[in-house]
N, C-alpha and C positions, 0 to 999 in steps of 0.2 A: 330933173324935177318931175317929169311925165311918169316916169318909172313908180319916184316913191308916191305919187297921187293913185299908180295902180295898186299899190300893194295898199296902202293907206284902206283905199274903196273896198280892196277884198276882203280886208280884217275886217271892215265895219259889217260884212255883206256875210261872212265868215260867223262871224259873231253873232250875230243875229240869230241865221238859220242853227246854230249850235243849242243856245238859250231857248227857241221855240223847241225843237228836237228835244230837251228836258235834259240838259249837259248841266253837270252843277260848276260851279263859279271858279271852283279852282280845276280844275281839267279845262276852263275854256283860258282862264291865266296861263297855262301852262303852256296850251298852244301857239297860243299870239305873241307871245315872248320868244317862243322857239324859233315861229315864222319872221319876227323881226331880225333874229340872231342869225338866220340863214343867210339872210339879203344885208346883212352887214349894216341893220341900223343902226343908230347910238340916240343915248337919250330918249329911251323906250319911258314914256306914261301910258301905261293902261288901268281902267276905271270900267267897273262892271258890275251891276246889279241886274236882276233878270227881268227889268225894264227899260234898261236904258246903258249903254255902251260910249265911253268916250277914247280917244289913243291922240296920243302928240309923238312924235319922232325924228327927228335926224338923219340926214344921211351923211357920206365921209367927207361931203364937201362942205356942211354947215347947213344946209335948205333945213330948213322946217315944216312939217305938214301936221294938221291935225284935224281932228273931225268930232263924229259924234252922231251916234242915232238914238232915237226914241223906239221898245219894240213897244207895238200897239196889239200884235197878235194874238197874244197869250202864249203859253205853254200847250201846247198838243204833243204830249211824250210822243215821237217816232224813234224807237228803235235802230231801225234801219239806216234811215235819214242819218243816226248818228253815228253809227257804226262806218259809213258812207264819208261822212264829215271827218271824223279820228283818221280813217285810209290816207285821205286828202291832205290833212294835215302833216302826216308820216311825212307824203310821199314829196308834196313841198319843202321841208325842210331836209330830207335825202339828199333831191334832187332838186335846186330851185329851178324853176322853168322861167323864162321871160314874164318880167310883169304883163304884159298885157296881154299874155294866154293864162292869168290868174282867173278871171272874171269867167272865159271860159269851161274851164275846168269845173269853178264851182259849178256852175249850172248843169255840166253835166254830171255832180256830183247828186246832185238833189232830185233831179228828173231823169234818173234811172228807175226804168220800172220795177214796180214792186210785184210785191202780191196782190193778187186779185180782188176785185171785193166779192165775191163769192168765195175765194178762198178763205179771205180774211172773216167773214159771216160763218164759215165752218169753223174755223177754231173756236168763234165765240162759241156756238150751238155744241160742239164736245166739249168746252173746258164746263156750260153750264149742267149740259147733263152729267157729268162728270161727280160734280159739289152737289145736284138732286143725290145723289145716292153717298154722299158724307152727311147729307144734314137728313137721311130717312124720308127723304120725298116717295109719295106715289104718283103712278103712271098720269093721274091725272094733274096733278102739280107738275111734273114734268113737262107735260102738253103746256101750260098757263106758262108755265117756265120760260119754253121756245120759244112762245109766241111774242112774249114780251120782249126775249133777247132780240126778236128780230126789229119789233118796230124800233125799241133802244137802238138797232145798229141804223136803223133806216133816218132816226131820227139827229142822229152822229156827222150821219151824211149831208143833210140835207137845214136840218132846223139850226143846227150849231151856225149856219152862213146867216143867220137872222139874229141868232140871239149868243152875244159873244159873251157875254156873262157868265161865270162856268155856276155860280151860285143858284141866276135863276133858270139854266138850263135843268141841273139838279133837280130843284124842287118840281117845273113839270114834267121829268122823267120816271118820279117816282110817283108822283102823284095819279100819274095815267097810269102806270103799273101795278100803284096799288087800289086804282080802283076796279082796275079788269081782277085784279086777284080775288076781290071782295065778290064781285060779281060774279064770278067764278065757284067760289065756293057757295056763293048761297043759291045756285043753280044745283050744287052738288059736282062738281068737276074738281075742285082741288079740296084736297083735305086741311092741309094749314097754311095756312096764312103767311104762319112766321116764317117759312118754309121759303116762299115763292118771294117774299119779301128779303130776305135775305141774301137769295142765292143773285137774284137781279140785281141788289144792289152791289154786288162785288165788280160790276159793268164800270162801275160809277167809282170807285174808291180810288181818290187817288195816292194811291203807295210809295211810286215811284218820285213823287213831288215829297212826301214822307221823308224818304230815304234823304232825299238832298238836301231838304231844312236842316236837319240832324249834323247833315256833312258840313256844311253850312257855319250852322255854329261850332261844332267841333277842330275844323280849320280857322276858327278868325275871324271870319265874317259876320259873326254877332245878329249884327243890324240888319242884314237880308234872310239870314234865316230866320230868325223870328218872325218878319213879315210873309216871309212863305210858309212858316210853321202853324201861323193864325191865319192865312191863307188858306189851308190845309183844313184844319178848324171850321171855319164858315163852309167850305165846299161839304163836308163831312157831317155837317150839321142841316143844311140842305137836300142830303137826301133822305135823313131823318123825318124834316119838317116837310117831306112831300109824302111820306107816306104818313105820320100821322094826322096831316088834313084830310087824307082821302078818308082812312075812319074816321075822324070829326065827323065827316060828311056824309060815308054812307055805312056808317057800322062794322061789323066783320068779328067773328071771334078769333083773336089774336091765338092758336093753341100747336 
């Protein structure tokens, strides 16, 4: 009974970190099923939406366990993190290891170091200078460009632990970026607006939540993807409505 309460704990624990990481609903089905099927459960219920996870199960003697968490996180697409989680997944179902080196495992799964945040502020700063010179930026748009990539990364870091909201983070992200651009050009430092406004907000687009709505619906799931779809929506609309309060507010010619 100790056994299926560890596997039980890891799925829920499993599941969680997968849905934050930005794994879409049928890839985390896919796994917890498989990780059931390794350890020989029976009477596998899994129930998942990218807020909330439940699992009931069986083991060969008749025990029953079930659970359930609430995620209150959010979404924070990690890459890494999931690519980290997939391995995990594999590597348990391969090879099942003792339940009660699951719980280990994760955690060394998740807090393996990554990249740096200097590294991680470099790709931003190449991928933006990158799109200044697709959308016809000058040198001085570029400068407004960087600057704002950075406090955006700085504010990722730091402001995001205050305000979990991804809606009203948005709106004062774009809002401070489009008012240093405004102020910027009307100092004479950036030439357009649209420019620096644009290139900044591709920080903020969430794509990859995009992608999974779509999947979402496309697989069956109807009813979360559309909630992630207009999910999607409202973030995407947010960072609209921060830059154009900043014009309300202090003017700019949009060109």
């Amino acid at each position: 009974m100790n056994d299926l309460n560890d596997i039980l704990e890891f799925i829920l624990k499993f599941s969680e970190r997968m849905l934050v990481s930005g794994a879409n609903l049928e890839r985390l089905d896919d796994s917890v099923y498989r990780i059931c099927d390794a350890y020989g459960c029976q009477d596998v219920q899994f129930f998942s939406l990218n807020c909330y996870v439940s699992l009931s199960m069986k083991d060969a003697q008749g025990n029953k366990v079930m659970g359930q968490r609430c995620i209150w996180s959010g979404v924070d697409t990690h890459l890494e993190n999931l690519s980290r989680l997939n391995q995990l997944s594999r590597q348990v179902c391969a090879d099942p290891p003792a339940p009660a080196a699951l719980a280990g495992m994760l955690d060394e799964a998740v807090n393996t170091k990554g990249y740096s945040q200097p590294m991680l502020l470099a790709g931003f700063l190449l991928a933006m200078a990158g799109l200044t010179g697709v959308f016809d930026g000058t040198l001085g748009d570029l400068v407004i460009i960087l600057l704002n990539t950075v406090l955006m990364f700085l504010a990722g870091l730091y402001l995001r632990r205050l305000i979990f909201n991804k809606v009203v983070f948005n709106v004062l992200c774009t809002f401070v970026v489009g008012s240093i651009a405004i102020g910027a050009q009307a100092i004479g430092i950036a030439s357009s607006l649209y420019t620096v406004m644009i290139v900044n907000s591709m920080m903020l687009i969430p794509g990859i939540a995009m992608v999974n709505s779509f999947r979402n619906i496309l697989c069956g799931n109807e009813i979360n993807g559309l909630v992630e779809f207009f999910k999607v929506i409202l973030e995407t609309m947010a960072i609209v409505g921060g830059f154009i309060l900043s014009i309300y507010l202090f003017g700019g010619n949009i060109a």
